[in-house]
LONUNU-548300 format. One line per field, with one value per atom (N, C-alpha, C, O): residue number from 1; residue in one letter; atom name; y, z negated, x negated. Coordinates in nm, 4 decimals, always signed. Layout:
LONUNU-548300
seq = (NUM,...)
type = (a,...)
atom = (CA,...)
y = (Y,...)
z = (Z,...)
x = (X,...)
This chain:
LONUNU-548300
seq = (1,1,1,1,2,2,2,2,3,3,3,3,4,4,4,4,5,5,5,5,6,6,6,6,7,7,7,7,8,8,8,8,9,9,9,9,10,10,10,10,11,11,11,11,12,12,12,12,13,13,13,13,14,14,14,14,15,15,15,15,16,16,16,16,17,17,17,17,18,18,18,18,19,19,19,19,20,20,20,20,21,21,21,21,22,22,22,22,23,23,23,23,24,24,24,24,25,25,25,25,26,26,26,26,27,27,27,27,28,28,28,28,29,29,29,29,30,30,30,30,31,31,31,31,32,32,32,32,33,33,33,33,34,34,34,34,35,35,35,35,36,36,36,36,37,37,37,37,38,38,38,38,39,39,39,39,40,40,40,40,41,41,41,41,42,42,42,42,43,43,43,43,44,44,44,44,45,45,45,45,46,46,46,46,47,47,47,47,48,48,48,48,49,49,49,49,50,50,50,50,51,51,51,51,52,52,52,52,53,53,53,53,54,54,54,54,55,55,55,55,56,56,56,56,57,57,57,57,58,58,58,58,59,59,59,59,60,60,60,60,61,61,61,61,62,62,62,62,63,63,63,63,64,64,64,64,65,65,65,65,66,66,66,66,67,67,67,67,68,68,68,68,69,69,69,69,70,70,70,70,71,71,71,71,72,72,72,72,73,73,73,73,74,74,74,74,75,75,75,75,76,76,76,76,77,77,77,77,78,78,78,78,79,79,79,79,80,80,80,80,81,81,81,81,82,82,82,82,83,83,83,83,84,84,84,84,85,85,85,85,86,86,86,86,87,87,87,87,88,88,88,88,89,89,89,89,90,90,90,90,91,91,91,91,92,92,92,92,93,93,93,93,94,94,94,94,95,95,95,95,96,96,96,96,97,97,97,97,98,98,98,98,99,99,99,99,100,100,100,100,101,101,101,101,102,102,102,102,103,103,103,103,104,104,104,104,105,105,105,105,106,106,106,106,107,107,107,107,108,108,108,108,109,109,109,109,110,110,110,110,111,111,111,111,112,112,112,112,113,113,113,113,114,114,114,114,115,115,115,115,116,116,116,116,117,117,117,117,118,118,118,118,119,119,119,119,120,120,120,120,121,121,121,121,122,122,122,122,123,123,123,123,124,124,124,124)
type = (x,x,x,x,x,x,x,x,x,x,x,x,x,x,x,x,x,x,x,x,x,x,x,x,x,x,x,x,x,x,x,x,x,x,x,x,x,x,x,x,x,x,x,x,x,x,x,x,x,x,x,x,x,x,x,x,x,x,x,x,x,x,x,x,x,x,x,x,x,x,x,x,x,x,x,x,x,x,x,x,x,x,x,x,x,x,x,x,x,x,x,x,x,x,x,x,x,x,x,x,x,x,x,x,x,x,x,x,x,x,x,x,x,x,x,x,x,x,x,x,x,x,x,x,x,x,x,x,x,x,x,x,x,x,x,x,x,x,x,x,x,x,x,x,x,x,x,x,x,x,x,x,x,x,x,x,x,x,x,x,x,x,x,x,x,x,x,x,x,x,x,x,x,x,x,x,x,x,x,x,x,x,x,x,x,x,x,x,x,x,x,x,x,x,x,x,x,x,x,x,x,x,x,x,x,x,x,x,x,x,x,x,x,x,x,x,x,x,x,x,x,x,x,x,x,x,x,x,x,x,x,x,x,x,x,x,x,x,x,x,x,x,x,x,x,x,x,x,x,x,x,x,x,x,x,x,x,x,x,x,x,x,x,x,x,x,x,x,x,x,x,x,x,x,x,x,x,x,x,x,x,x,x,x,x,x,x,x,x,x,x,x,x,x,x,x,x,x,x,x,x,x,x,x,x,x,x,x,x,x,x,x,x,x,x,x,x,x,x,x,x,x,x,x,x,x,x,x,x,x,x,x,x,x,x,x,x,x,x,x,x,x,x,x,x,x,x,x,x,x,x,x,x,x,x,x,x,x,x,x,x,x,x,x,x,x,x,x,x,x,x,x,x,x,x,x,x,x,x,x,x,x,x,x,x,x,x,x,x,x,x,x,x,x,x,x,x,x,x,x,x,x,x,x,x,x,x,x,x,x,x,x,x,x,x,x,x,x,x,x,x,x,x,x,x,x,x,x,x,x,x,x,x,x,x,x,x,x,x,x,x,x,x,x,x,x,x,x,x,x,x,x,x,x,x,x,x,x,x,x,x,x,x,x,x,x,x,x,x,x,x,x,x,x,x,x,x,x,x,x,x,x,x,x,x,x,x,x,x,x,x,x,x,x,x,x)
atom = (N,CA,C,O,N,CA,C,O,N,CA,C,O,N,CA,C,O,N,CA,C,O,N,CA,C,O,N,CA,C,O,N,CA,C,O,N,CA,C,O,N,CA,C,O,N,CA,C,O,N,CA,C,O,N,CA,C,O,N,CA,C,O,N,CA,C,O,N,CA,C,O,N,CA,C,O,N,CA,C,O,N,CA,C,O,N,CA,C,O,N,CA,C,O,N,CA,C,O,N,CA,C,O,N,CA,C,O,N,CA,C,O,N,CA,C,O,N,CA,C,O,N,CA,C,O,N,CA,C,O,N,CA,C,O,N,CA,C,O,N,CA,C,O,N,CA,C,O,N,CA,C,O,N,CA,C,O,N,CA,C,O,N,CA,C,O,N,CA,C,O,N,CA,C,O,N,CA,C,O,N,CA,C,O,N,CA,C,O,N,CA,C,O,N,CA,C,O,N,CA,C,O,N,CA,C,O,N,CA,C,O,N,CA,C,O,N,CA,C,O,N,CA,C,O,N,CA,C,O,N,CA,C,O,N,CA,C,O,N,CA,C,O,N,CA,C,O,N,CA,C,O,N,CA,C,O,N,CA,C,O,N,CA,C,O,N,CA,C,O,N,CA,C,O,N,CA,C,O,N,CA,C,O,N,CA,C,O,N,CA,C,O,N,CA,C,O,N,CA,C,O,N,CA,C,O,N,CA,C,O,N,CA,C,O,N,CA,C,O,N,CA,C,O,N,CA,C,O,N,CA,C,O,N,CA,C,O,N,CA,C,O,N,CA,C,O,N,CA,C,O,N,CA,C,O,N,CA,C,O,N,CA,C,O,N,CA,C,O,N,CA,C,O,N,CA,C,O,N,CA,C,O,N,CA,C,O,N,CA,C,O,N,CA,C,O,N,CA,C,O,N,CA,C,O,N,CA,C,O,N,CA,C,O,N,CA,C,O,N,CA,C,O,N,CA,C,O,N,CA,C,O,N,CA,C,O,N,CA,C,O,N,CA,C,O,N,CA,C,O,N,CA,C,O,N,CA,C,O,N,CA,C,O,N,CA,C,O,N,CA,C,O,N,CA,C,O,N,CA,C,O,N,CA,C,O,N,CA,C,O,N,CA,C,O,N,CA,C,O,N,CA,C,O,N,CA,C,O,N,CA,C,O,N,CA,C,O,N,CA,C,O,N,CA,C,O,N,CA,C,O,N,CA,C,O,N,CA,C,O,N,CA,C,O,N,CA,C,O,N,CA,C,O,N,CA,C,O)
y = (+2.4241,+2.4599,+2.4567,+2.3621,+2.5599,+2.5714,+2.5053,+2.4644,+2.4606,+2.3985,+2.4341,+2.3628,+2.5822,+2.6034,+2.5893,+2.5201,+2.6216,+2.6092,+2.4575,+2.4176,+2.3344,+2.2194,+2.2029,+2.1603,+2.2465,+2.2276,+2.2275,+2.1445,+2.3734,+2.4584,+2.4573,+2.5379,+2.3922,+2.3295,+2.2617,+2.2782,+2.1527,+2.0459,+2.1436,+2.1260,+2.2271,+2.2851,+2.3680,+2.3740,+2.4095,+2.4963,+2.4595,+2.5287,+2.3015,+2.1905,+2.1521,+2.1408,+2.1392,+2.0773,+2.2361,+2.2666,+2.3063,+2.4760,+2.5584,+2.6789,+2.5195,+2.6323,+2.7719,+2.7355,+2.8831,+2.9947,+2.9980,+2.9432,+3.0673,+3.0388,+3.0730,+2.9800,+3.1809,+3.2767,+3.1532,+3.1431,+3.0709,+2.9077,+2.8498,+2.8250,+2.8228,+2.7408,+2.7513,+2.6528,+2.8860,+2.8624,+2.8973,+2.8718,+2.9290,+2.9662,+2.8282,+2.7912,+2.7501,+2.5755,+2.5130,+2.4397,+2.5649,+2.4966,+2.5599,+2.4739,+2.6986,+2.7665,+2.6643,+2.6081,+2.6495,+2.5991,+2.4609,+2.4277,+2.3529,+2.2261,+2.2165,+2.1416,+2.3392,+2.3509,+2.3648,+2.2596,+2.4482,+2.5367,+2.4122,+2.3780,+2.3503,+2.2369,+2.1390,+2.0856,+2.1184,+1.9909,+2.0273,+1.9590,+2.1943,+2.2093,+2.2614,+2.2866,+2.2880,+2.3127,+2.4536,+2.4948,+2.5337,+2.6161,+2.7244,+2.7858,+2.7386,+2.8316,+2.7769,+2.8440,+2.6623,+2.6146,+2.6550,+2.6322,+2.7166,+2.7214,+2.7477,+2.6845,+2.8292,+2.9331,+2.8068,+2.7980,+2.7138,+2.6185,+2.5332,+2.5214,+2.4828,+2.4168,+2.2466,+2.2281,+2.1583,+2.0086,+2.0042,+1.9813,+2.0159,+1.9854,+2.0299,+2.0047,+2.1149,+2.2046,+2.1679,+2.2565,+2.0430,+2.0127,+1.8526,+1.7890,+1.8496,+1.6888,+1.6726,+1.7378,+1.5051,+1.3783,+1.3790,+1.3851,+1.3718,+1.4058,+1.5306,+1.5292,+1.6909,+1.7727,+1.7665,+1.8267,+1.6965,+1.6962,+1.5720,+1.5882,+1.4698,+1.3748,+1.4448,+1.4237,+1.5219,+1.6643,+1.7547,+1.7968,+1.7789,+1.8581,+1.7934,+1.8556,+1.5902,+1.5107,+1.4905,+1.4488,+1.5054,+1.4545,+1.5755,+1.5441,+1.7308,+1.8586,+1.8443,+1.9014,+1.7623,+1.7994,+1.6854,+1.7031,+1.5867,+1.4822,+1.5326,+1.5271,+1.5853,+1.6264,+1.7653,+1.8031,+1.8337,+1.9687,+1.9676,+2.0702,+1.8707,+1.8536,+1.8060,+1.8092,+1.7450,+1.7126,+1.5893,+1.5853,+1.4845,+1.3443,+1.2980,+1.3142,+1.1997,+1.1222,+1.0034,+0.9605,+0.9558,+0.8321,+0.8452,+0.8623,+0.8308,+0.8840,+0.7204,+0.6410,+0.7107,+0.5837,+0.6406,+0.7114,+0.5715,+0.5935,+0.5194,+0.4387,+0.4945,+0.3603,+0.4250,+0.5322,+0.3441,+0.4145,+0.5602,+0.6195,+0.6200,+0.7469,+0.8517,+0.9723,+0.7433,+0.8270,+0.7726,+0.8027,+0.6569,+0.6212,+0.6648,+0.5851,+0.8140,+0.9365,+0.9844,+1.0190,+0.9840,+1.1217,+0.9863,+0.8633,+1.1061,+1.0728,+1.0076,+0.9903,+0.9861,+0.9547,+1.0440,+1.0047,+1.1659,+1.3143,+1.3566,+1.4301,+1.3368,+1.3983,+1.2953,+1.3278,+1.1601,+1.0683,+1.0651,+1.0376,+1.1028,+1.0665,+1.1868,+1.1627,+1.3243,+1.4748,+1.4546,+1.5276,+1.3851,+1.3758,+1.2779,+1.2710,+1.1842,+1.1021,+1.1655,+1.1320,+1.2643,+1.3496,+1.3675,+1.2573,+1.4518,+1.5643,+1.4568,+1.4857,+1.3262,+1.2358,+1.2027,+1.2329,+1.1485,+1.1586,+1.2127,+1.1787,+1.3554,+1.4980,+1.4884,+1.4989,+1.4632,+1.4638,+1.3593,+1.3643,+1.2977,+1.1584,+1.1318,+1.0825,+1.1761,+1.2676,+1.3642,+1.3453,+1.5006,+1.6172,+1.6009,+1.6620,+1.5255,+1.5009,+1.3736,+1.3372,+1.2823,+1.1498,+1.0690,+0.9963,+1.0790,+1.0725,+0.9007,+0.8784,+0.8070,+0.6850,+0.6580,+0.6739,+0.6307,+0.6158,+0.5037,+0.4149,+0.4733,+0.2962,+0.3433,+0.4154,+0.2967,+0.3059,+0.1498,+0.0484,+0.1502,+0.0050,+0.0693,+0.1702,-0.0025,+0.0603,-0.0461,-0.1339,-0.0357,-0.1256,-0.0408,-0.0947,+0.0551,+0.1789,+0.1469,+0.1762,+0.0742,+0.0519,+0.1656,+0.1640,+0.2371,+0.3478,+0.4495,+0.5304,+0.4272,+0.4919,+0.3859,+0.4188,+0.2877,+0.1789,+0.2410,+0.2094,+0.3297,+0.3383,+0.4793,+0.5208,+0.5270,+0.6156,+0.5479,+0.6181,+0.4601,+0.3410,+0.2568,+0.1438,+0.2636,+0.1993,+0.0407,-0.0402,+0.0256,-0.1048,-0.1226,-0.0488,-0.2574,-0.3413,-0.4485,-0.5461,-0.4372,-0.5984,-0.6278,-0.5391,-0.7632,-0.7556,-0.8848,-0.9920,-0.8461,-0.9201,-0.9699,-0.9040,-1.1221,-1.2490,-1.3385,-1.4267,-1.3392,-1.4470,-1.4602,-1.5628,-1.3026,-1.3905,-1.3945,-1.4016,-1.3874,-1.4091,-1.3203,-1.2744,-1.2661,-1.1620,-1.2032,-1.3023,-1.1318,-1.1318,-1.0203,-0.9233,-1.0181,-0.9224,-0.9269,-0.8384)
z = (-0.5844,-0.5259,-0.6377,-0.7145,-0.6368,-0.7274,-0.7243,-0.6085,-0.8042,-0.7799,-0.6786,-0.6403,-0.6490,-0.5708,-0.4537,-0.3734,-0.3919,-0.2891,-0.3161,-0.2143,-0.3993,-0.3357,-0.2272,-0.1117,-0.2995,-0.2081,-0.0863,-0.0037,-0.0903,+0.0385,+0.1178,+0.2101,+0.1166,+0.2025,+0.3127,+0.4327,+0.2301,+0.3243,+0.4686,+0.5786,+0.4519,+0.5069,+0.6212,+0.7436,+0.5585,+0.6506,+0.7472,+0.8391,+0.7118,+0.8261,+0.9238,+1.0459,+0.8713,+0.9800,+1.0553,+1.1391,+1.0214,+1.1044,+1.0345,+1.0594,+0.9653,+0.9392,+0.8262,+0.7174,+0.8415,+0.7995,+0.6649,+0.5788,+0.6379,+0.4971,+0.4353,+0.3653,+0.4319,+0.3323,+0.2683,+0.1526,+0.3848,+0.3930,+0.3113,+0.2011,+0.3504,+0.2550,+0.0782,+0.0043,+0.0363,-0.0783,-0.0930,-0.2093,-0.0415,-0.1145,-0.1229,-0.2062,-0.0221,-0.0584,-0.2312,-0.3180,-0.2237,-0.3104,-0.4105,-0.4951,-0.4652,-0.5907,-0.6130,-0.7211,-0.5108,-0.5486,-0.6130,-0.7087,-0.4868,-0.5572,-0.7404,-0.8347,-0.7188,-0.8525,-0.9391,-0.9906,-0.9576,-1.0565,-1.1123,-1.2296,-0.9768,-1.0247,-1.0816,-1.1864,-1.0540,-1.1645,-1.3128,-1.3948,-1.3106,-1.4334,-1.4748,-1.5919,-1.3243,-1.3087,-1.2588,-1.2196,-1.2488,-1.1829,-1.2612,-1.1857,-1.3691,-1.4537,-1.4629,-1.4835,-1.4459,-1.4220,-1.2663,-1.2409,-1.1971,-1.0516,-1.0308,-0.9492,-1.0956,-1.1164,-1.0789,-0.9904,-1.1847,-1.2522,-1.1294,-1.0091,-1.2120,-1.1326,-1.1765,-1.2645,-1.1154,-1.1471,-1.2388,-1.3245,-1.2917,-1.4321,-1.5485,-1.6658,-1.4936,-1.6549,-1.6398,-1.6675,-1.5969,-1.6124,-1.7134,-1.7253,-1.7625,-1.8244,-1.7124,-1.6152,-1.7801,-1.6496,-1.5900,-1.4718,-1.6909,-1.5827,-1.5478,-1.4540,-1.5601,-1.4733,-1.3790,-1.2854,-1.3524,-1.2211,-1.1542,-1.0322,-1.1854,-1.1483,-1.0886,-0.9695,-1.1586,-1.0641,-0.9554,-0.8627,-1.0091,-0.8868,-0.7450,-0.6399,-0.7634,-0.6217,-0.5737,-0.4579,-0.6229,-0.5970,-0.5250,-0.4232,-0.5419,-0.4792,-0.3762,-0.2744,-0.3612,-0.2668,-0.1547,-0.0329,-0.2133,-0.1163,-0.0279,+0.0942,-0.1331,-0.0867,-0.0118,+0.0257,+0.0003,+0.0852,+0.2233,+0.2685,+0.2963,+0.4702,+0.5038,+0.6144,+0.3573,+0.3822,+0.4947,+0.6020,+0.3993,+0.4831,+0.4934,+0.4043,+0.6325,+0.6785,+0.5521,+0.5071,+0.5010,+0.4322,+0.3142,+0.3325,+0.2074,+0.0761,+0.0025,-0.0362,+0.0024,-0.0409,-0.1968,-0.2091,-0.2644,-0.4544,-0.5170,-0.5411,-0.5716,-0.6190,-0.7529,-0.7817,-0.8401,-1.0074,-1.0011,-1.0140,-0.9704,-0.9896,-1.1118,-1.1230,-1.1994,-1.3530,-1.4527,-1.5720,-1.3750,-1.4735,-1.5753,-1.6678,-1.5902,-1.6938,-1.7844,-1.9008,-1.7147,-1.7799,-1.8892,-1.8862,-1.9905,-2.0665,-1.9835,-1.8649,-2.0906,-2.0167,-1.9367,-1.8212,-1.9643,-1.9697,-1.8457,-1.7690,-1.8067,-1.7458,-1.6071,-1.4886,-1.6696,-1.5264,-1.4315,-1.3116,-1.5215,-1.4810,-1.3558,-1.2408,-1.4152,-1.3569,-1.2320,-1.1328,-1.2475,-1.1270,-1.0169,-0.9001,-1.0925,-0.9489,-0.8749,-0.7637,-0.9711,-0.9087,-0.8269,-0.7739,-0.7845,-0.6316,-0.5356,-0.4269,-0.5258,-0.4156,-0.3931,-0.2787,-0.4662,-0.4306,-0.3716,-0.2738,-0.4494,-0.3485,-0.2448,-0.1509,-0.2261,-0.0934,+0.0180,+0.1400,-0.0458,+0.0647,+0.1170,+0.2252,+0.0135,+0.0575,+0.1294,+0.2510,+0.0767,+0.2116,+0.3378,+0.4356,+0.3422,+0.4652,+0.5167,+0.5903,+0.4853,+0.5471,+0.5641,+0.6630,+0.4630,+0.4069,+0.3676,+0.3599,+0.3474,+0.2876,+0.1671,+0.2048,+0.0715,-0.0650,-0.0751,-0.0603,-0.0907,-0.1362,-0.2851,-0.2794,-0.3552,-0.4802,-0.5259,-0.4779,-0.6110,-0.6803,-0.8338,-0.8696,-0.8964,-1.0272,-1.1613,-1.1536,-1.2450,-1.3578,-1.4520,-1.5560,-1.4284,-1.5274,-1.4780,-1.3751,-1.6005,-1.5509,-1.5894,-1.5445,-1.6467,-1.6974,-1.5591,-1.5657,-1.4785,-1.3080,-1.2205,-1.1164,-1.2579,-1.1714,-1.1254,-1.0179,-1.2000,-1.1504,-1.0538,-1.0234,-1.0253,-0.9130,-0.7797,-0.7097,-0.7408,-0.6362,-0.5451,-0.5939,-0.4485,-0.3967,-0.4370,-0.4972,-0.3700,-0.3887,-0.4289,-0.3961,-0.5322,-0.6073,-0.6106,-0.6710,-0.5197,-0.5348,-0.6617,-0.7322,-0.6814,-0.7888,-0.7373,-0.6811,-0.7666,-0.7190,-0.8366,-0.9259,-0.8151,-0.9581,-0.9320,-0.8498,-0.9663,-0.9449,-0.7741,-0.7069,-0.7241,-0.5728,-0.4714,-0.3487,-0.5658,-0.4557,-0.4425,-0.5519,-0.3338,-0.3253,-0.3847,-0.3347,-0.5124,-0.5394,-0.5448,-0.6052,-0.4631,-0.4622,-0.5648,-0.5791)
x = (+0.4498,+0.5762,+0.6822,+0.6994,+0.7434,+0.8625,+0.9800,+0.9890,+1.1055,+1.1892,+1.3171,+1.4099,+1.2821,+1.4022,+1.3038,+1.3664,+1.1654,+1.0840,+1.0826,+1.0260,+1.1131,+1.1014,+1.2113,+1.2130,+1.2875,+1.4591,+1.4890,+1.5269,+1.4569,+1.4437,+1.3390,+1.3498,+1.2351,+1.1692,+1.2176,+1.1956,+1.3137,+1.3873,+1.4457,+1.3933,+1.5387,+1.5948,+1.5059,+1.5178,+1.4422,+1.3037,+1.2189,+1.1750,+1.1894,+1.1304,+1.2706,+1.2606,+1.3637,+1.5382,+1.5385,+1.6234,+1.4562,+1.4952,+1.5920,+1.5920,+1.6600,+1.7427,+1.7039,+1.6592,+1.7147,+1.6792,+1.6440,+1.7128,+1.5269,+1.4708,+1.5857,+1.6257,+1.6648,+1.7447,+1.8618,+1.9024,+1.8953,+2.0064,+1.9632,+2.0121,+1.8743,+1.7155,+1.7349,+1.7376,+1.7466,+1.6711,+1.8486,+1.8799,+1.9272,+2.0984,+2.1540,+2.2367,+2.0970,+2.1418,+2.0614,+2.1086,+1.9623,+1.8907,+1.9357,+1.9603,+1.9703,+2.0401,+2.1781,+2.1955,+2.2627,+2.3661,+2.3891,+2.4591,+2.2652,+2.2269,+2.1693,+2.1947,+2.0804,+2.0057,+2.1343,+2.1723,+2.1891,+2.2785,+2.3873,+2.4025,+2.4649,+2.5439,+2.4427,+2.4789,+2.3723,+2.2929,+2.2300,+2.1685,+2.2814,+2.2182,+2.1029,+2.0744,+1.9954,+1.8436,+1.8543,+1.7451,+1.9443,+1.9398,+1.8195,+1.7440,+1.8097,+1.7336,+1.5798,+1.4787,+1.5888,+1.4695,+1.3606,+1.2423,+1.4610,+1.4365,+1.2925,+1.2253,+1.2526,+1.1062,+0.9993,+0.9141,+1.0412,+0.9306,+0.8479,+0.8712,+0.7470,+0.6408,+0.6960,+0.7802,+0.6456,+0.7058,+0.6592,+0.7446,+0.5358,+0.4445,+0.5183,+0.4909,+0.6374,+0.6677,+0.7937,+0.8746,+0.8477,+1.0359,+0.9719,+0.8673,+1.1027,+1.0633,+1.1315,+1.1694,+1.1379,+1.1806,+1.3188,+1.3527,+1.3844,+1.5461,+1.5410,+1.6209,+1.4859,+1.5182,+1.4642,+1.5170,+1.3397,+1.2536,+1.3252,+1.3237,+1.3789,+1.4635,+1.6011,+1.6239,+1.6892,+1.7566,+1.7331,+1.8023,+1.5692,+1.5452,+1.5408,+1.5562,+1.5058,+1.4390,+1.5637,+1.5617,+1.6785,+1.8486,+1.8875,+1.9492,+1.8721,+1.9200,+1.8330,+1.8722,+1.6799,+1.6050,+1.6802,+1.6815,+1.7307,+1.7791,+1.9162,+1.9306,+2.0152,+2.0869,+2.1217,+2.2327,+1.9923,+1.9863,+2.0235,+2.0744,+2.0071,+2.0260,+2.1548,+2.2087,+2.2150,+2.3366,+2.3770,+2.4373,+2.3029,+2.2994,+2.3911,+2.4745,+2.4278,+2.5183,+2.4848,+2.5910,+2.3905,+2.4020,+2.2649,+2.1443,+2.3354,+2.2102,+2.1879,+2.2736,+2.0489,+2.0475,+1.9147,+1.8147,+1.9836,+1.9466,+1.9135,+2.0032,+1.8065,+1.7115,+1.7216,+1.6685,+1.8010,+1.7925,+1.7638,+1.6567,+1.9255,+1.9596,+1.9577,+1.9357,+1.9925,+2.0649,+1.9549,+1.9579,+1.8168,+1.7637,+1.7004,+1.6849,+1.6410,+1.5857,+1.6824,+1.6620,+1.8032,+1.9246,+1.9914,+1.9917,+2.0494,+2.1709,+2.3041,+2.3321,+2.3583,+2.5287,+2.5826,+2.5995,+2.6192,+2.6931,+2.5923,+2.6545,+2.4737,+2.4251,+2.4092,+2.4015,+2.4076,+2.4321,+2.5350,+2.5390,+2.6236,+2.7930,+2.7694,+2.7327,+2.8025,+2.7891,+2.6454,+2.6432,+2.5728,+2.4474,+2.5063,+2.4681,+2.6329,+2.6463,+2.8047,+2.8456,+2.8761,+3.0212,+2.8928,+2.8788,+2.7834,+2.7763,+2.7354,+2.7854,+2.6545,+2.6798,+2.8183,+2.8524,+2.9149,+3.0155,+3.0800,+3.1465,+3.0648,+3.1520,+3.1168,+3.1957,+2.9751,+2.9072,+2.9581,+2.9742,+2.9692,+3.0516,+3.1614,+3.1934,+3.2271,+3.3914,+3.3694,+3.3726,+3.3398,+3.3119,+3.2562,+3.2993,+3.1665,+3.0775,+3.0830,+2.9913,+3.1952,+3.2392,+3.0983,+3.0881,+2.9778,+2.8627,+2.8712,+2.9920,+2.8165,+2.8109,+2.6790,+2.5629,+2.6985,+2.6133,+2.5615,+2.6455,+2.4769,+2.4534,+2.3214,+2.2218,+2.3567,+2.2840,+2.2367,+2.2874,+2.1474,+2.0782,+2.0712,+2.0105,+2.1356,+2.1337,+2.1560,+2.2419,+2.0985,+2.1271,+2.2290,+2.2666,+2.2628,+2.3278,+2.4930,+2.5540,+2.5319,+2.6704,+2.7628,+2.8774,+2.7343,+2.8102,+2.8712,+2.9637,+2.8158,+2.8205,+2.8997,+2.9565,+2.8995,+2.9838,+3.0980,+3.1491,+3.1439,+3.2911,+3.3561,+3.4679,+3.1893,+3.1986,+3.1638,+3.0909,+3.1887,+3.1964,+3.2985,+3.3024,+3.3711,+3.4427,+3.4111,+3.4817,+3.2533,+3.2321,+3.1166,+3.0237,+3.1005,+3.0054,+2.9614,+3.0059,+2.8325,+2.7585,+2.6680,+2.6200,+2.6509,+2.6069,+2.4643,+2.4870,+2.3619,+2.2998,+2.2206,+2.1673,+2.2245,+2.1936,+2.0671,+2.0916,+1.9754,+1.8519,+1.8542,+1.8640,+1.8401,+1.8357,+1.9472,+1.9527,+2.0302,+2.1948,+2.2874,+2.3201,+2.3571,+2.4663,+2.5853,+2.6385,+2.6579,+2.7733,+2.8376,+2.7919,+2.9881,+3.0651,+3.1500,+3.2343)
């Protein structure tokens, strides 16, 4: 399955029209940067573009609440930062809620709020 047929899959099982389908997944693709990659098979992206592609596939249905287990952990700086603006956007536009787990502090500051969790224990 190709990277814009991973996408648009999502959309295709929720019902909505293939043509929706794969015009959601160009747009997800394109802002993350993967858009030219679209063609490709998973075997032929390195790790942060196929790590792009599982983030457009998450965000295709356009969830009430996106939860992100080491988001930016593959990508550069420049490319973490720009991968966590479209959850954001997303959370703003779609009154959406984020919860991420991340050791990448460089992203901290796309966050209302920050727990920090220590040997075990919740700190706010």
């Amino acid at each position: 399955m190709t990277s814009i047929e991973n996408v648009a899959v999502v959309l295709d099982l929720a019902g909505q029209h293939p043509a929706a389908g794969r015009a959601r997944a160009h747009e997800l693709l394109d802002y993350l940067e993967v858009g030219q990659r679209g063609h490709a098979f998973p075997a032929q992206l390195c790790g942060g573009a196929a790590q792009r592609v599982a983030i457009a596939r998450a965000l295709a249905n356009r969830p009430r609440i996106i939860l992100a287990d080491e988001p930016t952990a593959a990508l550069d700086s420049e490319r973490a930062r720009m991968v966590m603006d479209l959850p954001a956007k997303v959370a703003l536009d779609q009154r959406a809620a984020i919860l991420a787990v991340t050791h990448d502090e460089k992203v901290f500051d796309r966050f209302d709020r920050i727990f920090h969790l220590r040997d075990g224990h919740l700190e706010s």
